[in-house]
Every structure is written in structure tokens, then in C-alpha cells.
C-alpha positions in Angstrom: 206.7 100.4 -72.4 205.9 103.2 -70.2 208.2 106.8 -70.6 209.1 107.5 -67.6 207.6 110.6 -65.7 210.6 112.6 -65.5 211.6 112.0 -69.6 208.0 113.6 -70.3 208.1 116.5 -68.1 211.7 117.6 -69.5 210.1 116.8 -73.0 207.0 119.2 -72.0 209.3 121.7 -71.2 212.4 121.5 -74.0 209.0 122.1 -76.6 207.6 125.0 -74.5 210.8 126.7 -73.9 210.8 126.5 -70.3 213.2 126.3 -67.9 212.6 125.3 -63.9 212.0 128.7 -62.8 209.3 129.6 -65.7 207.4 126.4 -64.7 207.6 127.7 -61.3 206.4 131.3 -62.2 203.3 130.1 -64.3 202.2 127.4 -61.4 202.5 130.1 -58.8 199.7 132.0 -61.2 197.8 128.9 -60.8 198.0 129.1 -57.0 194.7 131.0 -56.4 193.2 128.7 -58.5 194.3 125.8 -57.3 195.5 126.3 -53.7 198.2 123.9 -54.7 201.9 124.9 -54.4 204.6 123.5 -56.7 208.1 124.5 -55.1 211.8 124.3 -56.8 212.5 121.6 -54.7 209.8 119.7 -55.5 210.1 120.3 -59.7 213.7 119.6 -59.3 213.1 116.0 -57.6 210.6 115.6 -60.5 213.1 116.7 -63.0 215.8 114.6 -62.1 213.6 111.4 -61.9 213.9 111.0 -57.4 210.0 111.7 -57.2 206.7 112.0 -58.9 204.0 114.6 -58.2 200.9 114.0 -56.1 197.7 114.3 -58.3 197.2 118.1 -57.5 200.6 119.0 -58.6 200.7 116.6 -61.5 197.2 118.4 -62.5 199.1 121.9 -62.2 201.9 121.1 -63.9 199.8 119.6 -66.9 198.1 122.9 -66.9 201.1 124.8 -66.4 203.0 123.0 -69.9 199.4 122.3 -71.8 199.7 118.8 -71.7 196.9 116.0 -70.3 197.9 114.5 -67.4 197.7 110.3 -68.7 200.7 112.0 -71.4 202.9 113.6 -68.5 203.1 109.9 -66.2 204.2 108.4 -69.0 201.3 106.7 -70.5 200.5 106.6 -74.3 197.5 108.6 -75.1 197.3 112.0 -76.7 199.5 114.3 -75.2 197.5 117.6 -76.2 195.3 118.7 -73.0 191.6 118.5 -72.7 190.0 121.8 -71.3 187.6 121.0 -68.2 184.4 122.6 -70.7 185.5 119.6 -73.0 185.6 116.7 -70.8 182.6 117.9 -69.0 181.0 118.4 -72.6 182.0 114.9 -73.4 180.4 113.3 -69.9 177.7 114.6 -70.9 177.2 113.2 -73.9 178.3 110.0 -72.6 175.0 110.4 -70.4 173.3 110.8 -72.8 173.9 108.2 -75.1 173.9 105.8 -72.2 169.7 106.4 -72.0 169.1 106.8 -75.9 167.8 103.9 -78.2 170.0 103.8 -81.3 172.6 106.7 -82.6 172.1 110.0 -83.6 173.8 111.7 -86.2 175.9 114.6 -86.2 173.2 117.0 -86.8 170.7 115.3 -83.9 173.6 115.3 -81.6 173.5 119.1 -82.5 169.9 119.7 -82.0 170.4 118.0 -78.4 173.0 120.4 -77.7 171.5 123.5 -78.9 168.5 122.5 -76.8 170.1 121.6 -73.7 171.8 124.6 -74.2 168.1 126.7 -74.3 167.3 125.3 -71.5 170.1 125.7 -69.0 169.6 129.6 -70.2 166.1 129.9 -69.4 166.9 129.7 -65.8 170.1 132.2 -66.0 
């Protein structure tokens, strides 16, 4: 069964120490970032279980209380966040392996890296 939305977000913030007006204080730091606003109004609705964030607010709020986003609606997967490096690290190696014949091991998949790695410097 599902957790609800509002269960995880009070859960997120009991183990971070937060209370409504320090989530609101850290997702205003996020603004310039994110051009998206999260107001007391709307983290009370979502506190008290009346609403659930849009996607842009549910991605600052994740942010804001380091937790992923999948975790926060409820769903079970790992609740640790993934940083953008990581999933865009992990794409890529999904690529990757999508046009190779066979696996690599550890140490190819580290030779791959290193080398992609050369070669997105050369043009720096």
C-alpha cells in the first residue's frame, strides 16, 4: 500500500528537524534556482493532507528535505535523493550499454568513463 503524501513529508521533516517555517526558509534559497515558490499556505495544505504539490514544488521540497521525489508521493523506493550529476551519470551509462555487445566489468566501465571524461575536456 501506498504512504500517503502528507505522512512522508511530516516524516521528512520530524528526521530533519524542521518545522513549516524552516522548510519555507530553505525553499525560498532555492527560488533563484528554481523560479518556483513554495508558500505557507501551500506547505500547510500539504502538511495537513488537503493537497499535493505540483511537480516543481514536489521537486523543491525533495531538495529542500534531501529526499527523492518517488519516496516523498508515497511510493516505495529508496528514500535517499539522487543528485542530478548521478542520474545524468547513470543515463549515460544506460546509453551506453544500450549499443555495446556483452558486459563490461567494473574496471572497463572505468576506462569508458575516464575516457569520456578526456574527451569532453579536450574541448573545454
Amino acid at each position: 500500500m501506498k504512504t500517503t503524501f502528507d505522512t512522508r513529508l511530516k516524516s521528512a521533516m520530524k528526521d530533519n528537524n524542521f518545522k513549516q517555517i524552516d522548510v519555507i526558509e530553505k525553499a525560498k534559497k532555492l527560488y533563484n534556482e528554481t523560479g518556483v515558490k513554495v508558500t505557507k499556505t501551500d506547505l500547510s495544505q500539504y502538511v495537513n493532507g488537503k493537497t499535493e504539490p505540483g511537480n516543481k514544488k514536489l521537486y523543491v521540497l525533495a531538495k529542500v528535505l534531501n529526499v527523492s521525489e518517488a519516496w516523498l508521493l508515497g511510493y516505495d523506493v529508496p528514500r535517499d535523493r539522487t543528485t542530478d550529476e548521478e542520474r545524468t551519470k547513470h543515463n549515460n551509462f544506460e546509453t551506453i550499454a544500450a549499443h555495446l555487445d556483452g558486459d563490461l566489468t567494473e574496471e572497463e566501465w572505468e576506462e569508458v568513463i575516464q575516457y569520456a571524461n578526456y574527451i569532453r575536456n579536450k574541448r573545454k
